[in-house]
C-alpha positions in Angstrom: 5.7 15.3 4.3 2.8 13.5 2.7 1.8 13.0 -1.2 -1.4 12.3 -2.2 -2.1 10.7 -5.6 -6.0 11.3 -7.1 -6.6 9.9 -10.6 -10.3 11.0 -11.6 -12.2 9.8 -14.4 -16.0 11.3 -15.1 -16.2 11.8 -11.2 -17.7 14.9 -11.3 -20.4 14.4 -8.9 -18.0 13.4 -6.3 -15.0 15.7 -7.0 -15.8 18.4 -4.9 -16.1 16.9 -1.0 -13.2 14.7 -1.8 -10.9 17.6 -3.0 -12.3 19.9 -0.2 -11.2 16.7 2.2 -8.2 17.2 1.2 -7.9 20.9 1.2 -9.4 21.0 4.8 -6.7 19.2 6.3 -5.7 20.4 9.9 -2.2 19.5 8.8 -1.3 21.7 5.9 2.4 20.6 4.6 1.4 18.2 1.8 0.4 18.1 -1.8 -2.4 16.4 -3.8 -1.6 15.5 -7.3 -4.9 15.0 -9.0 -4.5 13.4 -12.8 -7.6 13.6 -14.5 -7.8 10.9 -17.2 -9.1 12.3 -20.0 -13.0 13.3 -18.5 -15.2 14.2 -20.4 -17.8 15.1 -18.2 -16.3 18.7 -17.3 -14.1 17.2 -14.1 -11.3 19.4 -15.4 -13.7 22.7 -14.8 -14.6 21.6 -11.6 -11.1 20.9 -10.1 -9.7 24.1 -11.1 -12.4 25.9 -9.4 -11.4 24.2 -6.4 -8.0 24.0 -6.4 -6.7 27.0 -8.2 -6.3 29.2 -5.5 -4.2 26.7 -3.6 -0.8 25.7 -4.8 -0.5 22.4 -3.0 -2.8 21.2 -5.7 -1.4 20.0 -8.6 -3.3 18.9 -12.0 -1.8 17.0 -14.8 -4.5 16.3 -17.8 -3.8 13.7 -20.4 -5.3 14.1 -23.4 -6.3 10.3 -24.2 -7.5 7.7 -21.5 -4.6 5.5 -19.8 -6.2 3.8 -16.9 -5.8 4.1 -13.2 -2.2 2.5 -13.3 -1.0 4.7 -15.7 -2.0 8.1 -13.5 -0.8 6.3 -10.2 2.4 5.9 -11.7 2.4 9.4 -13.1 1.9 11.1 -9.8 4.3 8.8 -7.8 6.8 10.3 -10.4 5.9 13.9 -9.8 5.7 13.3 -5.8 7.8 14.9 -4.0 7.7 13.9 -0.4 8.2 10.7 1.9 5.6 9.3 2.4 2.1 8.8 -0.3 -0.9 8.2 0.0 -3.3 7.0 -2.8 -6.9 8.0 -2.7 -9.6 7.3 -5.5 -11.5 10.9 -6.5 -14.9 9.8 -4.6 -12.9 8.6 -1.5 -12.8 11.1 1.6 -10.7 11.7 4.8 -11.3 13.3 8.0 -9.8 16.6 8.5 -7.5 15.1 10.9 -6.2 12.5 9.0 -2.9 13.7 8.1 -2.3 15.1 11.1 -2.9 11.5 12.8 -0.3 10.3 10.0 2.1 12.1 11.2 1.6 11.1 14.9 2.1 7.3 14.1 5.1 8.4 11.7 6.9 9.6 15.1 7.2 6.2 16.7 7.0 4.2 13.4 9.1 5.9 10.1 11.2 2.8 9.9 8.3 0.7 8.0 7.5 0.3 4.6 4.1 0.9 5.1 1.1 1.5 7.7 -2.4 0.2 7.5 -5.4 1.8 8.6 -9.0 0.9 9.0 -11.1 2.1 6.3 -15.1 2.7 6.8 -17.4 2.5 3.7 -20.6 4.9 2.7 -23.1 4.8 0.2 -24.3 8.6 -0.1 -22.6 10.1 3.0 -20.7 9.1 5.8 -22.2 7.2 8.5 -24.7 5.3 6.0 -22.8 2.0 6.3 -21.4 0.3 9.1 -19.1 -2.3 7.2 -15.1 -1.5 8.1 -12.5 -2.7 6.4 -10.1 -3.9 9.7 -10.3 -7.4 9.9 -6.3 -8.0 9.8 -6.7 -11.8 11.2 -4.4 -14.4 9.1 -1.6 -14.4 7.4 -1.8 -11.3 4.9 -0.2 -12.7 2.0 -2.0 -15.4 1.8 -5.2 -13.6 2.5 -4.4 -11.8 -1.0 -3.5 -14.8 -2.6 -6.9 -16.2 -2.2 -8.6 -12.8 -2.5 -9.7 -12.5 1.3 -8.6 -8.9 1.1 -7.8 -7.5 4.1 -7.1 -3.4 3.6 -7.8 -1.2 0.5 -5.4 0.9 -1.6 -6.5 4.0 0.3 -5.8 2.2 3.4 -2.4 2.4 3.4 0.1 5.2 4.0 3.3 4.3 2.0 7.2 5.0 2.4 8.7 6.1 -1.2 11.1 3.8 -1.0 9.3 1.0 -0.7 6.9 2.0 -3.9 10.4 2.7 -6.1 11.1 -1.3 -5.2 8.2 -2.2 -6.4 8.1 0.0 -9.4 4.8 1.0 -8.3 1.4 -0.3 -10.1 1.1 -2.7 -12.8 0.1 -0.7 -16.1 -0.6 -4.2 -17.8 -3.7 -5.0 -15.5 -6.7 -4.2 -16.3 -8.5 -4.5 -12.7 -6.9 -5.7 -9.3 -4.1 -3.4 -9.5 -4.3 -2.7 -5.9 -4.7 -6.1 -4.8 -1.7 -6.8 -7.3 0.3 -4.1 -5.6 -0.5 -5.3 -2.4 0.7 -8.9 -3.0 4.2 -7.9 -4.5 4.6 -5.7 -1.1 4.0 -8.6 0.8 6.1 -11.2 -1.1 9.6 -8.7 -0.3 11.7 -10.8 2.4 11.5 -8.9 5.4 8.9 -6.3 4.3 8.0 -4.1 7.4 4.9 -2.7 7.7 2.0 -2.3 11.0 -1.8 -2.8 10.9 -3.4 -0.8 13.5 -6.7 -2.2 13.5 -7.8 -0.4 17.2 -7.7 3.3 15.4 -10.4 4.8 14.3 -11.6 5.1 10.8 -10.4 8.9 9.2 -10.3 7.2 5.7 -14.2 6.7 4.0 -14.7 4.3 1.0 -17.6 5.4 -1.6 -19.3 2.2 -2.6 -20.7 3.7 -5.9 -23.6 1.7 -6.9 -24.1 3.4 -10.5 -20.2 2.5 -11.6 -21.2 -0.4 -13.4 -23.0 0.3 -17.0 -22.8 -3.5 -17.9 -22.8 -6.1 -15.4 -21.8 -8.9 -17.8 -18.8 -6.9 -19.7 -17.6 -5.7 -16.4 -17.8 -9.6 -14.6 -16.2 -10.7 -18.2 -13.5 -8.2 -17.2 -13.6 -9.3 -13.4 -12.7 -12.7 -14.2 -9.9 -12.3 -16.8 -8.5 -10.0 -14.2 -8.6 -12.9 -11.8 -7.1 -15.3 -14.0 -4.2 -13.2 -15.2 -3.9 -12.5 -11.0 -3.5 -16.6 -11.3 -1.2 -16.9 -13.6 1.5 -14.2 -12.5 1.5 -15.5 -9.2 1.2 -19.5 -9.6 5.1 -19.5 -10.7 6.5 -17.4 -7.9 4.3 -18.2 -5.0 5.4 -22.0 -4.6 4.4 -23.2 -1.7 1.4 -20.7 -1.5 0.0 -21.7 -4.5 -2.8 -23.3 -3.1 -4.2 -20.2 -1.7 -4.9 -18.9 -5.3 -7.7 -22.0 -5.7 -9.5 -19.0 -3.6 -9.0 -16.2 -6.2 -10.5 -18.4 -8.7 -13.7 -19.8 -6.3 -14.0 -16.1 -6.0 -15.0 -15.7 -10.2 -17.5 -18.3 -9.2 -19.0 -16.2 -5.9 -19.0 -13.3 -8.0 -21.6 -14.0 -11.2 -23.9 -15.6 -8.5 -23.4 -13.0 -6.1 -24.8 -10.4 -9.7 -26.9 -13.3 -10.8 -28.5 -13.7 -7.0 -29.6 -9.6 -7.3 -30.7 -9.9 -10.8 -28.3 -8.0 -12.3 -27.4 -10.9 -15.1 -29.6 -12.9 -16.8 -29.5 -16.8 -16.5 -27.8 -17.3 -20.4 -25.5 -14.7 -19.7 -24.5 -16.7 -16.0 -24.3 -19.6 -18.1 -21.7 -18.2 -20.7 -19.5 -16.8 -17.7 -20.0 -20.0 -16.1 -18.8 -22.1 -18.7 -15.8 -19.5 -19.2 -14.6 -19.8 -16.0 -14.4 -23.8 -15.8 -13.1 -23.5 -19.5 -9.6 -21.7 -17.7 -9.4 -24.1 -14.9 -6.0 -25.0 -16.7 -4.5 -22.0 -14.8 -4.5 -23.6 -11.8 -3.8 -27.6 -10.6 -7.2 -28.5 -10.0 -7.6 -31.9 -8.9 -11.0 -34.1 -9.3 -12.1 -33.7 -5.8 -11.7 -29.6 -6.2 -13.6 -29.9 -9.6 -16.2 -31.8 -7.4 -16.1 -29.0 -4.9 -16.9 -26.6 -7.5 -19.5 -28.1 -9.2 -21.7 -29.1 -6.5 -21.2 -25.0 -5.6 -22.2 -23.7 -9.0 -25.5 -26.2 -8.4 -26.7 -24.7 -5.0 -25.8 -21.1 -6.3 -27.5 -21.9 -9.6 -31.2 -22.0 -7.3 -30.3 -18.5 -6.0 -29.7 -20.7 -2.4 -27.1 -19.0 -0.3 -26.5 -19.7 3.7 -24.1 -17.1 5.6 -21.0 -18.6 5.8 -21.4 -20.7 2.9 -18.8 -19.1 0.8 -16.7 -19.3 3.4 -16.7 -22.8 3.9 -16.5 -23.8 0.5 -13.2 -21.8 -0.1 -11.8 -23.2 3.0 -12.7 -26.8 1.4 -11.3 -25.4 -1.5 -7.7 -24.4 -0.2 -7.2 -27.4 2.2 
């Protein structure tokens, strides 16, 4: 019934309680496909410890690094059942999870896809109260201006609907989620449920040590965005305005690093000045480079108000 896609990548120290997640499922007629992306921190070792034993594991090992996108796509290909799911190797679910799955599927196999709330941790379960089920809005839009509403590990998907979409983009560097999301939601008559009442059985690690190099990885962050821009901007048409919000968001995010002293203020200076350097992706008019600038001058004082981002974007996207 279900397929669940893990790629993995040096996640040793979190492999084990999301397998056994998995493998401690009340339901038992699925498969994981785990694709380990060239690790070199013994992840390999670890997973067939764990999963040996248990032939509704499978593990495919490349032998150089491809990327997330690349092992996504590779176990979508070897999947054989209905409906996937995609986790990332630190995420966990509840050992009822895919047994709940399969209780919505009775009243709702006709969609494309489902969305469920998804609860975040730090260390363990229960050490974060933020939830991702805030499903207000138009959707598409939302991901348009990256307001994202639901993660990749959110969502239960039909086959069919990721065959389509010829699954994930293996150009993109980041956002290929958010990417995958946005093509799903751009197919005329897409059908698909938010059920933002259940309770969380899906738990998002928010891994604070992932990042080696704040300013390589924001560098990354914002070409990411921009490419986002520029894909969309000729398809979108009368939404384009909403991706004026993906590109406030490069601005939110160096100040939001620079705010925690995690960049120093040259380096928010060079990212800054790369950001408003690519403003040619976009129609910017003066007012929204006015907008922009007097937002880069508050942040610049490490000066934030709640809501403030919020407001600004809004401005922003009139």
């Amino acid at each position: 019934m279900f397929s669940i896609i893990i790629p993995n990548y040096n996640k040793k120290d979190y492999l084990e309680e999301s397998i056994n997640s998995v493998k401690n499922q009340s339901y038992i007629n699925w498969e994981c496909i785990i694709i380990d992306d060239n690790s070199n921190d013994n992840s390999v070792e670890l997973i067939k410890k764990i999963t040996d034993t248990d032939p509704r594991f499978k593990l495919i090992c490349l032998n150089e690094n491809k990327g997330a996108n690349y092992c996504r796509n590779l176990g979508f290909k070897h999947s054989k059942y209905d409906w996937i799911i995609f986790l990332d190797s630190d995420d966990i679910i509840s050992i009822n999870c895919l047994f709940s799955r399969l209780e919505f599927l009775k009243t709702y196999k006709y969609l494309d896809f489902l969305v469920f709330p998804t609860a975040t941790f730090y260390k363990q379960i229960g050490d974060n109260k933020w939830v991702w089920n805030n499903y207000y809005g138009d959707h598409l839009n939302r991901f348009l201006s990256h307001d994202l509403p639901w993660l990749i590990c959110s969502i239960l998907w039909s086959k069919h609907i990721l065959k389509k979409l010829n699954c994930f983009d293996e150009n993109l560097l980041r956002l290929q989620d958010v990417d995958l999301h946005t093509r799903a939601l751009m197919i005329k008559d897409i059908k698909y449920k938010t059920f933002i009442d259940y309770k969380s059985d899906v738990f998002y690690r928010i891994d604070e040590n992932r990042i080696l190099n704040h300013f390589e990885f924001l560098k990354k962050d914002i070409r990411a965005k921009l490419s986002f821009i520029s894909k969309f901007k000729e398809i979108v048409h009368k939404r384009e305005k909403y991706l004026k919000g993906t590109y406030f968001e490069c601005f939110n995010n160096i100040f939001s690093f620079y705010s925690n002293d995690l960049i120093s203020k040259q380096e928010l200076t060079s990212l800054n000045k790369f950001i408003f350097e690519n403003s040619s992706f976009l129609e910017l008019n003066y007012f929204d480079h006015i907008i922009l600038k007097l937002y880069v001058f508050i942040r610049k004082f490490k000066f934030y108000l709640r809501g403030m981002n919020k407001l600004f974007k809004a401005i922003l996207i009139r």
